[in-house]
N, C-alpha and C positions, 0 to 999 in steps of 0.2 A: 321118749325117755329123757330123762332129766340127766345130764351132763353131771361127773362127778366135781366137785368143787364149785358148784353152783350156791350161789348163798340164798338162803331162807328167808322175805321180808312178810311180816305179817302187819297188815297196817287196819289202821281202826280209826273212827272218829274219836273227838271229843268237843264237848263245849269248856274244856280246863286244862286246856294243852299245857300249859305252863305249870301246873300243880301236878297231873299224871305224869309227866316227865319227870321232873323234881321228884316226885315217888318213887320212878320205876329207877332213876339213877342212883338213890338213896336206898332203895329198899333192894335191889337185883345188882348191882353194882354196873350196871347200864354205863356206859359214855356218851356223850352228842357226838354224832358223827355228822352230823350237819343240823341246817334250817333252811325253812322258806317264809319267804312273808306275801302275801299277797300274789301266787304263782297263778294265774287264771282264776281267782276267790277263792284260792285257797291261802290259807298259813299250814306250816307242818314242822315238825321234829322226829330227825332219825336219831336210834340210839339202838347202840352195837356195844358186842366186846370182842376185842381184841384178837384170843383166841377160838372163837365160835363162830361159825358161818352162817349165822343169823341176826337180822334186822326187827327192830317193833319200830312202826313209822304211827305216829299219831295228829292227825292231820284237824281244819278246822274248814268249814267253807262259812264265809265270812257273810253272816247274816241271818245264819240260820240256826238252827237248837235240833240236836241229834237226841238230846238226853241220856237214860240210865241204858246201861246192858238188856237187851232184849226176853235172857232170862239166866236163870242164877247156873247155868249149866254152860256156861262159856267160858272157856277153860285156857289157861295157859300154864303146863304141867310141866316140873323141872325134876328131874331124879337125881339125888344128891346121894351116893353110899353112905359118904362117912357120916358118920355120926355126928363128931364136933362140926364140922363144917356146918352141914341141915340144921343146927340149932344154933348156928352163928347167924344165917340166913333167915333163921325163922325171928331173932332179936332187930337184926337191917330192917325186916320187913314192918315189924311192930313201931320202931324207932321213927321209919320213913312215912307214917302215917296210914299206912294199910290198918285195915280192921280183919281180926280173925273170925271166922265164921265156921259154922256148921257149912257142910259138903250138901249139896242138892244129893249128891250121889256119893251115899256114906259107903262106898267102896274106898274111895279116897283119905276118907276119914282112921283106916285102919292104919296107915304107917305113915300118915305125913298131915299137914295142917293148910287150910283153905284161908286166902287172904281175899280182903275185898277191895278194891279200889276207890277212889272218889267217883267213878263211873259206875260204879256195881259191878264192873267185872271184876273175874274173881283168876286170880294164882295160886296153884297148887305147889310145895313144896314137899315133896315125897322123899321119906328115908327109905328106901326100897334099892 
């Protein structure tokens, strides 16, 4: 069992550390909570908030090409009630260079809006 106050890090590649970052700080209101450069071939970026006990680490092994999203159903889902808020979040998103997309899984599609990233994966922002 997983210890309460345990924090959440979900980490991924990329070949755009620097741009997906710059996104997800821009567009999710993300902070750097660190870096690495060259940590065993890798580089990497943590980014966190503040309030939430969750991590996105987006990492890079140096020489090599991961490419795009494996497939359009790879999801990072945020639930927003309010109203104003979900649609301040859905403009961050648009602003910070996400692209809006149709849902692989138009379940998603009924109360919130799919973002796509420079990697193809994709952020769901749900008013639910």
């Amino acid at each position: 069992m997983i210890p309460e106050g345990s924090t959440l890090r979900i980490a991924r590649p990329t070949d755009n550390l620097a741009t997906v970052s710059k996104m997800y700080i821009q567009g999710l209101g993300f902070r750097e909570l660190g870096s690495f450069k060259n940590h065993k071939g890798f580089n990497g970026v943590l980014l966190g908030h503040d309030l939430h006990p969750y991590h996105i680490e987006f990492t890079h092994h140096i020489g090599t090409t991961v490419g795009k999203a494996p497939t359009k159903d790879n999801l990072l889902v945020f639930y927003i009630a309010d109203r104003a808020s979900w649609s301040m979040a859905c403009s961050a998103m648009e602003k910070a260079g996400f692209r809006k997309v149709d849902s692989y899984n138009p379940y998603w599609d009924d109360c919130g809006y799919t973002y796509e990233d420079i990697d193809a994966y994709r952020v769901v922002l749900q008013n639910d």
